[in-house]
N, C-alpha and C positions, 0 to 999 in steps of 0.2 A: 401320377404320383406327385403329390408337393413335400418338396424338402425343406426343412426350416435351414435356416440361416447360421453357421457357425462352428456347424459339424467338426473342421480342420482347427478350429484355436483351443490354447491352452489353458488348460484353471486349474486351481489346488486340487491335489488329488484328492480322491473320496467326495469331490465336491457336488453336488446337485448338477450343477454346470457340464463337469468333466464326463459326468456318467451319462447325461441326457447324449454330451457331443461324441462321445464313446459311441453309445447306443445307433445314434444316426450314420454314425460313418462304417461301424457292422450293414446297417442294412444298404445303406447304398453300395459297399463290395458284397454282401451275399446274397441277398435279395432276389438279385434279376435270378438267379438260379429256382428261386422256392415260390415267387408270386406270394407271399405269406402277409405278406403290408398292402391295404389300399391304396392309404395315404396318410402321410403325415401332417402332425399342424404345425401352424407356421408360428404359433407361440411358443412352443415347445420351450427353445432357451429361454423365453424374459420367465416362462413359469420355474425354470431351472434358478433363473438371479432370484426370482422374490423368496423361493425356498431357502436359499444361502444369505439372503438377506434377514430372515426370520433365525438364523442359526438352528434351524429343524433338524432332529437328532433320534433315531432310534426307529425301528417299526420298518415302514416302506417307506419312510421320509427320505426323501430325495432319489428313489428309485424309478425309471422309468416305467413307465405300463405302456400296454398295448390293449385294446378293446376290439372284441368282436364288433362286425360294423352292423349289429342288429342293436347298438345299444346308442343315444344318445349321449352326446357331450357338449356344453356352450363351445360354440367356437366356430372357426371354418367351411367344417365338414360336414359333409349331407353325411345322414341316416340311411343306410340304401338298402339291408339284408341282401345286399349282391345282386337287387333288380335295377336294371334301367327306369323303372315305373318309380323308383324312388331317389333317382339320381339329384333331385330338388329337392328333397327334404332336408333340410338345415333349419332345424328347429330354432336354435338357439338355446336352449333347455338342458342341462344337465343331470342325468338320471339321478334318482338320489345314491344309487350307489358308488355314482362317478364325486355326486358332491363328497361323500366320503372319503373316497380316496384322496380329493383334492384336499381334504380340512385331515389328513393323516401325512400329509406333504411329500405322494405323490407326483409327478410328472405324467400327464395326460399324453401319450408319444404322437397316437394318431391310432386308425384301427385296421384292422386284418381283415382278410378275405374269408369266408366262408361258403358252407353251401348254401347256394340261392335262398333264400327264403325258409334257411333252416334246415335244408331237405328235404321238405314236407313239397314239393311242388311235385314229385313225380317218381314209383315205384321203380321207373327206372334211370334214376340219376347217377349221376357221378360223384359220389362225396369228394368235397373241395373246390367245387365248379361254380363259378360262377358266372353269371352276363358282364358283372363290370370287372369281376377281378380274373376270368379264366379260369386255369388250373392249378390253384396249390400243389404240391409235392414235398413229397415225404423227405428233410433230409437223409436219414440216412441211406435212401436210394432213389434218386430223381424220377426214376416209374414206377414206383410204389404210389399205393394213395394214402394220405393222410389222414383221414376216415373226416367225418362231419360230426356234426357241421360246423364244428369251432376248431376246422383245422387249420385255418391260418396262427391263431393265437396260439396251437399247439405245436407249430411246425417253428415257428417262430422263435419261440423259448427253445426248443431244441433245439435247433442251429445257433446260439447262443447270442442270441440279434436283442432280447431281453431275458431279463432273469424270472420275470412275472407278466402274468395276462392274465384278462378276465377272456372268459368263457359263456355259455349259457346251454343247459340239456332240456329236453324234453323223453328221450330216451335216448344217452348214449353219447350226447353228444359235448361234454367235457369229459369224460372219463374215454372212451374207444380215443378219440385224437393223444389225451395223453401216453395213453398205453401201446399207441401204435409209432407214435412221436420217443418213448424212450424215457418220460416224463413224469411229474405228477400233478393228479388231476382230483379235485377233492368238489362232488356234487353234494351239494348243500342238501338238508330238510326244505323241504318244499314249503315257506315264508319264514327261512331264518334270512333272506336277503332279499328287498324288494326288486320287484317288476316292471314298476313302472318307468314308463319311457323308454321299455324294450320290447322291438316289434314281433308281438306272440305267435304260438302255436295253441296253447294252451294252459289257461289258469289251474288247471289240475296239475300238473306234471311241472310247467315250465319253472327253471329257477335258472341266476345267472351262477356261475363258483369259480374256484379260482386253479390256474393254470400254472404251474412252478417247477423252477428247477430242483426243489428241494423240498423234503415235508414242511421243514421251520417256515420258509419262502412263504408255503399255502398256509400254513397257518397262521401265520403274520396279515396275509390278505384277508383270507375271511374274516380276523378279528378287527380289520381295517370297516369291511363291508357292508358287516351282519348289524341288520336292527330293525326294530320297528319304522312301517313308513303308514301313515293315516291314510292312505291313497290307495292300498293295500291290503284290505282286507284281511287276506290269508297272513300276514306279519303281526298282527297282534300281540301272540307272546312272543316274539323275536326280542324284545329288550330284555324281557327276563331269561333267556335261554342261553342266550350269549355268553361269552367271557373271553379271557385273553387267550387265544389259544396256542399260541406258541407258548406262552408263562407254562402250560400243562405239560408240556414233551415232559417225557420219561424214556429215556433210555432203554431201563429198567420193568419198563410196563407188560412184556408179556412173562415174565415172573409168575409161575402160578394160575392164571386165566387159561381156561376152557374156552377154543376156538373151534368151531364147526368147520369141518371139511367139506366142500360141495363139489362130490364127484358128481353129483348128475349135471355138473355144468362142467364138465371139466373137459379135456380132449382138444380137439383141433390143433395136433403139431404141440402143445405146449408142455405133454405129459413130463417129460425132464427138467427143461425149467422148474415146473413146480412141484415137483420132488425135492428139486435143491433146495428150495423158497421155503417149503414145507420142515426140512430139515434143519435150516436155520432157527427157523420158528421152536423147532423141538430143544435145540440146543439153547434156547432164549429163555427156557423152562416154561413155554407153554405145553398145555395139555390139548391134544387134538383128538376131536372126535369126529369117526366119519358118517358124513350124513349120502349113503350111497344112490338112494331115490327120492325123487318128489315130482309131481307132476306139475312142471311151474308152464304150460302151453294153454290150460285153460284162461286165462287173461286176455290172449291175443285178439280174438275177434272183438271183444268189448273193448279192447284199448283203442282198436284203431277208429270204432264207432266215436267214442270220446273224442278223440282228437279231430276226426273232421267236422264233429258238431260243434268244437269251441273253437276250432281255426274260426270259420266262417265268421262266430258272431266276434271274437276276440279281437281280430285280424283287423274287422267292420270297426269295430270301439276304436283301434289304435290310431286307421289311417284318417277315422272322420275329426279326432281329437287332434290330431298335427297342423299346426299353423303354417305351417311350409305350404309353397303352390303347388302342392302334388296333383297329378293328374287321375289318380285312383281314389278312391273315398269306400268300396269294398272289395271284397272277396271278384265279384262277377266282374269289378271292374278293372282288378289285376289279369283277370283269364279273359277281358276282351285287349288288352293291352298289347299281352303276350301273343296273343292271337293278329293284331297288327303291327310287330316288330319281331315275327319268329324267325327273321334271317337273324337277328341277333339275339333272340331270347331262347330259341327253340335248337338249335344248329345240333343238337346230339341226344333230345328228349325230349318230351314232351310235358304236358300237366294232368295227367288225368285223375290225380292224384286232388289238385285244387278242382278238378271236374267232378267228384264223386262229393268232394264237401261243400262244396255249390247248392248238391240234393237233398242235404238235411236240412232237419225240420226246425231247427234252435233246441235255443236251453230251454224251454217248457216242454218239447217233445219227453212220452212217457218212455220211449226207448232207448234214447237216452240216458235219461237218470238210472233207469236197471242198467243199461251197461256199466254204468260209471260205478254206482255201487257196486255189480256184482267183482268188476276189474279193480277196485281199491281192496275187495274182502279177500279175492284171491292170492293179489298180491301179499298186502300188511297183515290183515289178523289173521288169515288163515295161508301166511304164506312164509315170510320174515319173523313176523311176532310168534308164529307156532312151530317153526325148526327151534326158531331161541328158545323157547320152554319148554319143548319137545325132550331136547338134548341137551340141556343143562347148560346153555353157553353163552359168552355173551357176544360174539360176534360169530361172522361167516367169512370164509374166504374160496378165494377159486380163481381162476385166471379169465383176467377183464374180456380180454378178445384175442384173434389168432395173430401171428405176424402180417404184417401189411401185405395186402395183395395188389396185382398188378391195377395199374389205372387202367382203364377199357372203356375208350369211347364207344366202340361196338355195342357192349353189350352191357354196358354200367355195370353198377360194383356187382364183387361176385366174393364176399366176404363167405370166409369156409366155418364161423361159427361164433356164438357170440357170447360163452360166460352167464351171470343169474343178474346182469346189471338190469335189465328190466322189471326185473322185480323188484328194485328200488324206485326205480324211475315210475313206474306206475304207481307205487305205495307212497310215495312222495317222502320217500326215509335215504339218508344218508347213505355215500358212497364213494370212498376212498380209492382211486387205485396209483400202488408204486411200480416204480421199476424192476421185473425180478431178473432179468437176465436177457440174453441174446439166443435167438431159433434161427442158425443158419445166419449170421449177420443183421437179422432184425430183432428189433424189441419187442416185448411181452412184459403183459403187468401182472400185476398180482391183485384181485380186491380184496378189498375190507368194509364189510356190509353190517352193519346195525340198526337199530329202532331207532323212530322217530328220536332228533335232537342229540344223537351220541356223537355229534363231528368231534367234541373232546376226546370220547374216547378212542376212538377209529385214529385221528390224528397221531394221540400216542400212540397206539401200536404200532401204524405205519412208519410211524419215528426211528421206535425201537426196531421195528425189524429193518429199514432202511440203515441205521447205523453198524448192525450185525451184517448187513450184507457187505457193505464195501463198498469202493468205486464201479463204476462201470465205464467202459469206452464211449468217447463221444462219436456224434456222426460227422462222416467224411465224404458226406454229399458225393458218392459213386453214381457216375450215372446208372449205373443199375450194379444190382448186386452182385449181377455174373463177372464186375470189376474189382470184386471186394478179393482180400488174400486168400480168404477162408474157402472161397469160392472156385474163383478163376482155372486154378488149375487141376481143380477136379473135371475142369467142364473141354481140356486139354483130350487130346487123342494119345493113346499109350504109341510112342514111337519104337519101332522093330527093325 
């Protein structure tokens, strides 16, 4: 890990300066507990003086970030998506949504650990695991897992090391880390925020969003991030979709609005939680309607076809285009890689996962394209878009995913259930989720599921139901939660 310089001196408070050496001296005392940082850049502070040199005022100006390390930044640090195979990629290149954040007067901190490659390397991984960074952990119980694969940047803000991160999902993977982090995690419409210079899974699905300790926070970031980029394709309408989204909070916004319930996603341990959640919302004068069936599993088998035909070719575009001396240039030539460094790449899983998308056929394959149609229609128009008109409503909600489960190098995750967030994440439509409460010492979220380009409205609600709920306790890094108060002396023998 490299630490920038300065961490221990003093500057005006509120200052660019104070906050960045703030920030660094959190992760050098919490850090070594969570693995949630790579590595820091050694610019850090002079980017901190030129902000306070500019007198940059408002927004995320002068706030620290953190970056998932599958996303480029000018500077220092290699690009690795947590492989040893990318331990030299040092582009030099700053993604355009990092140029963003730097011209919104941002601090660049340094980037987080994530799951390898996204997660995508192997059905039986470990969300949080990386070759270069190990094992992220969950603050608020150090053998919990943090879920993927943007659990560094979500473990990270949780343990209050930064106030914002970016992120990037494909399915699950900003929204599960925030919601199991305690957090909020707002995944973007699939090209309101460019791609490029972020090492893919897939141009269907993939987008990067923002990671916060507060609605306003992610909403201040998206409105930082979001835009067209020509390089980009899918982002074309992104400038006109956009807007300020924090200027939109309302407090006031579930007033009146018709929200769908979705008990067929509902369950895994969280039924309480979102009773309470649900109850808030009623008292907030929203109108709920419950949508008690849908069959949202036919997607599955064409989603994962999708994903291992655009990793390959995606995967192929990204490493052939990096000007770094990588030693991979495809998909075959990461899994021969892997394949001659598996004392350190391989040590608790395997790939068989990059092994299966090895075997397809590319983007002109015809089974392909049906899959991908038939997995977008199930998803959006006959899935999202037909509960909303179905039921008269304008959003959905349901609880993102279960409380964190144990980390298990045994037998990889063993997650007990997973919410309707995939059927955002395939539809390539917007997805919110808050804080709603604590299961047993762990967090659970709440989502907020819309059509295409509604982060405005999704953001307020989450707003409004975040300010109706209250505080919640932070995490206290227990090494496990059989340490926690709530816990411990239930798990006591009755003395006689």
């Amino acid at each position: 890990m490299l630490f920038a310089t300065g961490a221990s001196a003093q500057y005006p408070d509120g200052s660019a300066r104070q906050r960045t050496a703030n920030a660094l001296a959190r992760i050098q005392a919490i850090d070594p507990q969570l693995h949630s940082v790579l590595a820091l850049d050694s610019t850090a502070m002079a980017q901190a003086q030129r902000i306070d040199a500019r007198g940059a005022r408002g927004g995320i100006a002068g706030e620290p970030i953190l970056l998932k390390d599958n996303i480029e930044a000018a500077g220092p640090l290699p690009t690795t998506a947590g492989s040893l195979a990318l331990s030299t990629n040092v582009t030099n290149r700053d993604a355009p949504l990092v140029a963003r954040l730097r011209a919104a007067g941002a601090i660049i901190l340094g980037k987080t650990n994530l799951s390898e490659w996204a997660n995508i390397r192997s059905n039986h991984s470990i969300s949080g695991w990386s070759a270069v960074g190990g094992q992220t952990r969950n603050p608020w119980a150090l053998d919990r897992n943090p879920c993927g694969s943007s659990s560094g940047s979500g473990a990270a803000v949780a343990a209050g090391l930064v106030r914002i991160a970016i992120g990037t999902e494909t399915d699950g993977s900003v929204t599960c880390p925030a919601a199991l982090n305690g957090i909020v995690g707002m995944k973007p419409t699939v090209g309101l925020v460019s791609r490029t210079h972020i090492v893919p899974i897939s141009h269907s699905q993939d987008t990067a969003g923002p990671i916060a300790a507060s609605v306003r926070e992610a909403a201040m970031l998206l409105t930082a991030i979001a835009g067209s980029d020509p390089a980009d394709p899918a982002t074309v309408e992104a400038d006109k979709r956009k807007t300020d989204y924090a200027a939109l909070l309302d407090a006031g916004s579930l007033k009146g609005k018709r929200i769908g319930v979705m008990r067929f996603a509902s369950g895994f341990g969280t039924d309480a939680a979102f009773a309470t959640a649900l109850a808030v919302l009623r008292e907030r004068g929203a109108t709920l309607v419950e949508i008690k069936k849908f069959d949202d599993q036919s997607k599955g088998s064409d989603e994962l076809k999708v994903l291992l035909t655009e990793l390959k070719a995606d995967l192929a575009t990204y490493l052939k285009g990096s000007p770094a001396p990588i030693p991979v240039r495809s998909l075959a030539d990461v899994i021969a890689f892997d394949n001659a460094h598996a004392k350190a790449e391989m040590p608790l899983f395997g790939q068989d996962t990059f092994e299966d998308a090895q075997k397809t056929k590319g983007l002109s394959d015809p089974a392909y394209k049906k899959a991908r149609e038939a997995s977008f229609r199930a998803a959006g128009p006959n899935g999202i878009d037909h509960l909303l008109k179905q039921y008269n409503v304008i959003a959905l909600v349901g609880p993102t995913m279960p409380p964190a489960w144990l980390i298990d190098p045994v037998n990889g995750d063993q997650s007990t259930g997973g919410g309707a967030g995939s059927l955002a994440a395939v539809a390539g439509y917007p997805h919110l989720t808050v804080p709603m409460g604590l299961v047993k010492g762990l967090p659970v979220g709440l989502s907020f599921i819309g059509p295409k380009w509604s982060e405005a409205r999704l953001l307020s609600l989450g707003y409004a139901y975040e300010q109706a709920r209250g505080p919640l306790p932070t995490p206290k890094l227990y090494r496990s939660i059989d340490d926690s108060p709530e816990i411990a002396p239930a798990l006591l023998p009755i003395r006689r």
